[in-house]
C-alpha positions as CSV (number, residue, x, y, z in Angstrom):
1,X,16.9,-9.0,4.4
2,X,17.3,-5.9,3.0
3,X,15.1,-3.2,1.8
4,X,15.7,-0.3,-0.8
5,X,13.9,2.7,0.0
6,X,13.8,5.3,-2.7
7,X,15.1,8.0,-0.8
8,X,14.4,10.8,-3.3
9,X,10.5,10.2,-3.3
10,X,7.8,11.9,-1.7
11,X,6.5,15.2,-0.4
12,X,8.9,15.6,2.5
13,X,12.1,13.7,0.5
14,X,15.2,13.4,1.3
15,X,15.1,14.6,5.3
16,X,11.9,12.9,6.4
17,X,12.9,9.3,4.5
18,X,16.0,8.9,5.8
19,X,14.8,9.7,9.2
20,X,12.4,7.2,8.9
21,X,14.9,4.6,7.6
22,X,17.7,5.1,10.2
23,X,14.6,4.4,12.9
24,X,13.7,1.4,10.9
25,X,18.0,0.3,11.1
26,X,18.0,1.4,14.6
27,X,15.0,0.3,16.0
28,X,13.7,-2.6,13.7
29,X,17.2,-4.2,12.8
30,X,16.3,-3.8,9.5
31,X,19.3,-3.3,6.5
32,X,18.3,-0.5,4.2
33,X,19.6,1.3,0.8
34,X,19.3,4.9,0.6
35,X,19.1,5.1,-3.1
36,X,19.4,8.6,-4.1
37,X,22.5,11.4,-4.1
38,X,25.2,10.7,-2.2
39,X,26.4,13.9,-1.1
40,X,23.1,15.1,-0.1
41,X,22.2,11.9,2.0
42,X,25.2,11.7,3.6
43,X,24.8,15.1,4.9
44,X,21.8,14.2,6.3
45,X,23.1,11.0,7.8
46,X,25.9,12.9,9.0
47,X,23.3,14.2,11.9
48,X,22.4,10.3,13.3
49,X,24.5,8.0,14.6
50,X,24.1,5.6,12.1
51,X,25.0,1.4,11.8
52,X,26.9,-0.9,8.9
53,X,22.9,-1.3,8.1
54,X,22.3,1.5,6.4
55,X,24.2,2.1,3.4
56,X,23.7,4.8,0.2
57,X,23.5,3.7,-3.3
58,X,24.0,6.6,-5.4
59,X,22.1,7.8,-8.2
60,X,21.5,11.3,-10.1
61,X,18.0,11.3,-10.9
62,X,14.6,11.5,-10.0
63,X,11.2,11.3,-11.4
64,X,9.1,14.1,-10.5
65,X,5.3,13.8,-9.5
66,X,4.2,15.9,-12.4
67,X,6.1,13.9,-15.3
68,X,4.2,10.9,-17.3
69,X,5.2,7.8,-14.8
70,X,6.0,5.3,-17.7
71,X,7.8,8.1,-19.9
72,X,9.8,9.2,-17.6
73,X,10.9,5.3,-16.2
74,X,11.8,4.9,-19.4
75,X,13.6,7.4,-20.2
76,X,15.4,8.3,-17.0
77,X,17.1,5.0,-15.8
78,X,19.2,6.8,-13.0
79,X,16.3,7.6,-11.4
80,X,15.9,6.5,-7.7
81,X,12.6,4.5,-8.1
82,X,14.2,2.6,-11.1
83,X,17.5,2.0,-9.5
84,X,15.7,0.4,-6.5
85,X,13.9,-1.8,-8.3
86,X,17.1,-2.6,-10.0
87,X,18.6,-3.4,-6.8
88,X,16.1,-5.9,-5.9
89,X,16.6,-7.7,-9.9
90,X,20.1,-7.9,-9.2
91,X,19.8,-9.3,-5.8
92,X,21.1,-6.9,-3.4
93,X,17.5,-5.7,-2.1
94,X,14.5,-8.0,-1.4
95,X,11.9,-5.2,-1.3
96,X,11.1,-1.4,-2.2
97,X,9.9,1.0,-0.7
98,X,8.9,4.6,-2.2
99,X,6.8,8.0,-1.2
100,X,6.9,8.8,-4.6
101,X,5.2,8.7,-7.9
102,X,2.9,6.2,-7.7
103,X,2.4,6.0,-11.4
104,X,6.2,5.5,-11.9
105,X,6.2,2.8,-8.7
106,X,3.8,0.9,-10.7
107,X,5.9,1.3,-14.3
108,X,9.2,0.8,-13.0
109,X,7.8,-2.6,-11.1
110,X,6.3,-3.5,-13.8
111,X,9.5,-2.9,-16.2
112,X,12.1,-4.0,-14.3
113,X,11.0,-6.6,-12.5
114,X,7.7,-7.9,-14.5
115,X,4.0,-9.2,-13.9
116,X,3.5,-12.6,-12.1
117,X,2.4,-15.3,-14.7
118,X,-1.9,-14.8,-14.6
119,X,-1.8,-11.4,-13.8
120,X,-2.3,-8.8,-16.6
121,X,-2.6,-5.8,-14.4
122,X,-0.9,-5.4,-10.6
123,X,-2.7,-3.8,-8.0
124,X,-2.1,-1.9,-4.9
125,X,-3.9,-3.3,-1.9
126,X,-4.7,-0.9,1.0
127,X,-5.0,-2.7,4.7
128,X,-8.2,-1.4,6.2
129,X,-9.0,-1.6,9.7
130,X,-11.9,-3.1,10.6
131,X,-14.1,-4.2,13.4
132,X,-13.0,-7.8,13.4
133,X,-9.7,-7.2,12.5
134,X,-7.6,-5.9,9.5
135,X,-8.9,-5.9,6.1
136,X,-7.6,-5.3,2.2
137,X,-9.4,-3.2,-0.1
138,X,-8.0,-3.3,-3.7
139,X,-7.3,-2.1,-5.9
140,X,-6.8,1.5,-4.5
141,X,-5.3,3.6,-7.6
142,X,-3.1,1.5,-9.5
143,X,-6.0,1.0,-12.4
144,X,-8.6,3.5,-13.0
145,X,-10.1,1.5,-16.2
146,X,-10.5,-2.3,-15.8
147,X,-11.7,-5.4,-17.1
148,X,-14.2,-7.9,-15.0
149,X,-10.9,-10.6,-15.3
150,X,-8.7,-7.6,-13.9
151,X,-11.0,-7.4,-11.3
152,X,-11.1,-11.1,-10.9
153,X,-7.2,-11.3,-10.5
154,X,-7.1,-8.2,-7.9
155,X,-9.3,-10.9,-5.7
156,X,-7.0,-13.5,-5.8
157,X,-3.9,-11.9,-5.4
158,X,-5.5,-10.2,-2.2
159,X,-6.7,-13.6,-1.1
160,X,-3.4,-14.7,-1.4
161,X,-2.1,-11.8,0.7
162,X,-4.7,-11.4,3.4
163,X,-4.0,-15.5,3.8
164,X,0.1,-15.1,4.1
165,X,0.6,-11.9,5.5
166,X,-2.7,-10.9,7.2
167,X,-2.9,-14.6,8.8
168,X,-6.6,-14.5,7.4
169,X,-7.7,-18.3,7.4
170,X,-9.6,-18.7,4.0
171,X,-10.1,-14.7,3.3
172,X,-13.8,-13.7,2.3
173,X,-14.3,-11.9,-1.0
174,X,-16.7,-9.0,-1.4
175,X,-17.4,-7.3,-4.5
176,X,-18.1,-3.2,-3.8
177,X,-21.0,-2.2,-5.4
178,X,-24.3,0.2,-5.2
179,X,-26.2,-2.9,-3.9
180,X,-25.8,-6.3,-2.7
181,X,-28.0,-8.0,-5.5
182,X,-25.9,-10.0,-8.1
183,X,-27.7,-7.5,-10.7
184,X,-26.9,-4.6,-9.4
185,X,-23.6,-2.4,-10.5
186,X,-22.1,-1.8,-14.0
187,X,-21.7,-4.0,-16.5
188,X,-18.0,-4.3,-15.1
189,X,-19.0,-5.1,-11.8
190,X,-22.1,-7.8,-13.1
191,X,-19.4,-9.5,-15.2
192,X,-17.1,-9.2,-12.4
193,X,-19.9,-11.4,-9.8
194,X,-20.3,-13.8,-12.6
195,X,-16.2,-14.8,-12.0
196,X,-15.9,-15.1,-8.6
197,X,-19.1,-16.7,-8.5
198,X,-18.2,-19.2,-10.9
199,X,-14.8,-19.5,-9.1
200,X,-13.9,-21.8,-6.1
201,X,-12.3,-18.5,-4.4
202,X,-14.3,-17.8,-1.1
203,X,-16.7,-15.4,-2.6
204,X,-19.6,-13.1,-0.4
205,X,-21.2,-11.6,-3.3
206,X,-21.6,-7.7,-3.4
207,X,-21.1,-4.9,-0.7
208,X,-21.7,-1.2,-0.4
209,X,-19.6,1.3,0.8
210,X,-20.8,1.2,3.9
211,X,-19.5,-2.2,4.6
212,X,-16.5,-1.4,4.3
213,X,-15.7,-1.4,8.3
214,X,-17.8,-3.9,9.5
215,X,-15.4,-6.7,8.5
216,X,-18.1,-9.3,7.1
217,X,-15.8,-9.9,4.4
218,X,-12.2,-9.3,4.5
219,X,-11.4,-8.7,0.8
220,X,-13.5,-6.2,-1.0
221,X,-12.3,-5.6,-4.6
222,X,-13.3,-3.2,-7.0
223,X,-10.9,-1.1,-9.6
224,X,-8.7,1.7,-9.4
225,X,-10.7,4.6,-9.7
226,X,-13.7,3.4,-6.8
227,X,-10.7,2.5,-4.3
228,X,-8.9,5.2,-4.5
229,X,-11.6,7.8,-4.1
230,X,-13.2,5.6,-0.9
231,X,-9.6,5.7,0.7
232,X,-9.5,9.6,0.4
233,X,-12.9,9.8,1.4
234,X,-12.1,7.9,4.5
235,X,-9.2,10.3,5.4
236,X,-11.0,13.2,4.9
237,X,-14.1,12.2,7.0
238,X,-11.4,10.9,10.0
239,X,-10.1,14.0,9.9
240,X,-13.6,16.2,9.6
241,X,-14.6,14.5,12.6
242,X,-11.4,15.3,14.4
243,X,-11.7,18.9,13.8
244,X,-15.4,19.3,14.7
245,X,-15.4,17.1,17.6
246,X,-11.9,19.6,18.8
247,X,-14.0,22.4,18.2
248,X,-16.8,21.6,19.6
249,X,-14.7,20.6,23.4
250,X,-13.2,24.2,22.8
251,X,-16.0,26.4,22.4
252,X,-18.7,24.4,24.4
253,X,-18.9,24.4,28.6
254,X,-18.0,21.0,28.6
255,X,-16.3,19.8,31.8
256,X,-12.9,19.7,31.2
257,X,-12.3,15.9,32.4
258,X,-15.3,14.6,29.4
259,X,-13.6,17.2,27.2
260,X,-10.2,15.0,27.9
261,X,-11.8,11.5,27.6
262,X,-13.5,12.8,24.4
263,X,-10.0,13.9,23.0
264,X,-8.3,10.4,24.0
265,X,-11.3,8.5,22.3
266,X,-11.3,10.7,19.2
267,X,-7.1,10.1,18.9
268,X,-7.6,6.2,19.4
269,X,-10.0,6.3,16.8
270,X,-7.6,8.1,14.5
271,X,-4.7,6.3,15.4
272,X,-6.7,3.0,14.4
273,X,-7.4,4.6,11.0
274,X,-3.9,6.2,10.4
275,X,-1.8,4.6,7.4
276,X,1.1,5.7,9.1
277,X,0.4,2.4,11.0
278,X,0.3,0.1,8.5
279,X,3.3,2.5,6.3
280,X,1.9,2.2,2.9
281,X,0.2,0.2,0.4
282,X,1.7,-3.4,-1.6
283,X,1.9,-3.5,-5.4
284,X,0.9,-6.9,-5.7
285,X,1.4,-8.6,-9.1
286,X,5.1,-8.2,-9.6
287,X,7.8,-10.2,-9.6
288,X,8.7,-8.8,-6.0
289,X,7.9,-6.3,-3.2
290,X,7.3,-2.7,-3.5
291,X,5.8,-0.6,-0.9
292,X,4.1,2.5,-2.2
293,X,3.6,5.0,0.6
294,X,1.5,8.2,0.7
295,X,3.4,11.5,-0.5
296,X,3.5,13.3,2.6
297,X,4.8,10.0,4.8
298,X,6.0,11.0,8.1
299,X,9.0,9.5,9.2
300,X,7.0,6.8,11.3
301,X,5.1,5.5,8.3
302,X,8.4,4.8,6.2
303,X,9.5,3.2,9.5
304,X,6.5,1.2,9.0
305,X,6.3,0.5,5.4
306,X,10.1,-0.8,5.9
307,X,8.8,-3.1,8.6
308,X,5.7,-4.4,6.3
309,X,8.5,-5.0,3.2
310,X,10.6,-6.9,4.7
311,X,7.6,-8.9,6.4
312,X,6.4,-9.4,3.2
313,X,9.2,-10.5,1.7
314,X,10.0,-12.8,4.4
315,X,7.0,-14.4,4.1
316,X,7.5,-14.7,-0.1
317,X,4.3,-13.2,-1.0
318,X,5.1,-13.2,-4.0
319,X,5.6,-17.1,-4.3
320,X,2.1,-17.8,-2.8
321,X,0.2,-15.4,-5.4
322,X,1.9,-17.0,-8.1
323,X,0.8,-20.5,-6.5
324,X,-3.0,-19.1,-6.0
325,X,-3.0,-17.7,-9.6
326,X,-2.1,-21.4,-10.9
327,X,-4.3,-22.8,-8.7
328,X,-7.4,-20.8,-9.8
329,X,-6.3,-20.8,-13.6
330,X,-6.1,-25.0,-13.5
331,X,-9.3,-25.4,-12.1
C-alpha cells in the first residue's frame, strides 16, 4: 500500500504535510509519496530521520486556491494534485491524499482517473460523529447544484461506504430536509424522496438538521451546497461553545476543581467532533481513493487522512460502490 499525498496543498503546505506524512511512515507503517519540489521537501526531510517509506516524486507546479479548479487541472499537468492522481493511474500509489483545492481534487479525480459507471457526479462524504456511533453526511461541497438522481447516487455510494469501511450493517438512509413529511422540501428534495422510496436501498425518509447527531439514521444525504454549510456550522458552534464555556470558568468564582472537570468535558467533546480525527473527507465516485482534507490540516489530521486512504483502499471501496451502483440500477 502506498499513498500519494500532495505535498504542495493546503494552508500550512509544505512544512505541516510532510510532518504529518513522516508520522504516518513512522508511526503507521504506511509508504508515502511526497509529490511536490524536490529540493524544497528534501530540506524539510532533511530535519526527520526518515525510512525507505517515504519517498519524493518531483513536480514544478501547483494549483493555487484562487485559480478555476478545472482550468487550471487542465492546463497545468505538473501540478502536484494532478501528478498524484497520476501516480495512482499508473500504479505506483493506491490512494491520494490532498489539503488543497478542493475544486481541483475533485477535477483532477475526475480527469485522470474517471467516474464509476452509474455515477454522474462524485461526492465527498464527511464521517459525523454521532451518538450511536459514526455517521456519513454527503455530499458536503463537491456539488452545490444537483439533480434528485444525483442525490439518489450520493445515497448509494455512502451506503456502500458506511457498509465497507464504517462496518455499518445495512446503513439507514435519511434525506435532510425542513421537515420530516414526504412533502415537505424543494422540488429537488420531493423528487429526491420519491427515488429512495421507490428504491430497495434502506431508506428512513426525511430529517432535519437537528437530527443530525442523534444517529437514527446513519446516512443523511442532501447536495453540496446544504452539506457544506451544516459542516461549517458545526465547527463554528464547537468552537463558540469552547470559547464561552473558557470564559465563563475564567471570569466566574467557580471552584477551581468544577472549573477543571468542566474544561476536560468541554475538550472530550471537541475532541469527539474534531476532523483532525477522522483526517479528511472521501471523494467517492472515482475510479480510486482521494482523501480531501481541510486547508488548514494539522500535521495529525494528514496523519489521519493517510491512515483512512490506505484503509479505504485496502478495503476496495471503490469495487463495492461500483457493485451497489449495478445492483441498484438492475433492479
Amino acid at each position: 500500500m502506498n499513498v500519494a499525498v500532495d505535498a504542495m496543498g493546503g494552508d500550512n503546505a509544505p512544512e505541516v504535510v510532510v510532518e504529518g506524512a513522516v508520522a504516518a511512515v513512522s508511526e503507521l507503517g504506511i509508504p508515502v509519496t511526497l509529490v511536490g519540489r524536490r529540493e524544497k521537501l528534501g530540506k524539510i526531510l532533511d530535519a526527520y530521520k526518515t525510512s525507505d517509506l517515504i519517498s519524493v516524486h518531483h513536480c514544478e507546479d501547483m494549483v493555487h486556491m484562487d485559480e478555476t479548479p478545472l482550468k487550471a487541472v487542465r492546463q497545468k499537468k505538473d501540478a502536484s494534485i494532478r501528478v498524484a492522481f497520476d501516480l495512482v493511474k499508473s500504479g505506483a500509489a493506491d490512494a491520494v491524499v490532498s489539503a488543497g483545492n478542493s475544486g481541483a481534487i475533485l477535477a483532477a479525480g475526475v480527469l485522470i482517473l474517471g467516474r464509476i459507471k452509474g455515477v454522474d457526479r462524485p461526492a465527498i462524504a464527511s464521517i459525523v460523529p454521532t451518538e450511536k456511533g459514526p455517521g456519513v453526511l454527503i455530499d458536503v461541497g463537491a456539488n452545490v447544484d444537483c439533480r434528485p438522481t444525483h442525490l439518489f447516487q450520493f445515497g448509494v455510494m455512502a451506503q456502500a461506504f458506511a457498509n465497507s469501511c464504517l462496518g455499518i450493517e445495512n446503513p439507514r438512509i435519511g434525506l435532510l430536509s425542513i421537515g420530516e413529511e414526504k412533502s415537505k422540501g424543494n422540488e429537488q428534495v420531493r423528487l429526491s424522496h420519491r427515488l429512495f422510496r421507490e428504491s430497495s436501498l434502506n431508506f428512513a425518509g426525511n430529517v432535519e438538521g437537528r437530527d443530525l447527531f442523534d444517529g437514527d439514521v446513519d446516512v443523511i444525504v442532501c447536495d453540496g451546497f446544504v452539506g457544506n454549510v451544516a459542516l461549517k456550522v458545526i465547527e463554528g458552534v464547537v468552537e463558540a461553545i469552547s470559547r464561552n464555556v473558557k470564559h465563563e470558568l475564567e471570569t466566574s468564582e467557580t471552584d477551581p476543581s468544577v472549573a477543571l472537570l468542566c474544561q476536560n468535558l468541554i475538550n472530550r467533546f471537541k475532541q469527539k467532533l474534531d476532523y483532525e480525527e477522522y483526517g479528511g473527507a472521501p471523494l467517492l465516485g472515482i475510479k480510486g481513493v482521494g482523501i480531501v482534507c481541510h486547508g488548514g490540516s494539522s500535521s495529525k489530521a494528514i496523519k489521519n487522512a493517510i491512515r483512512v486512504a490506505a484503509q479505504y483502499a485496502d478495503n476496495r471501496i471503490v469495487d463495492k460502490m461500483s457493485l451497489a451502483l449495478g445492483a441498484i440500477t438492475e433492479g
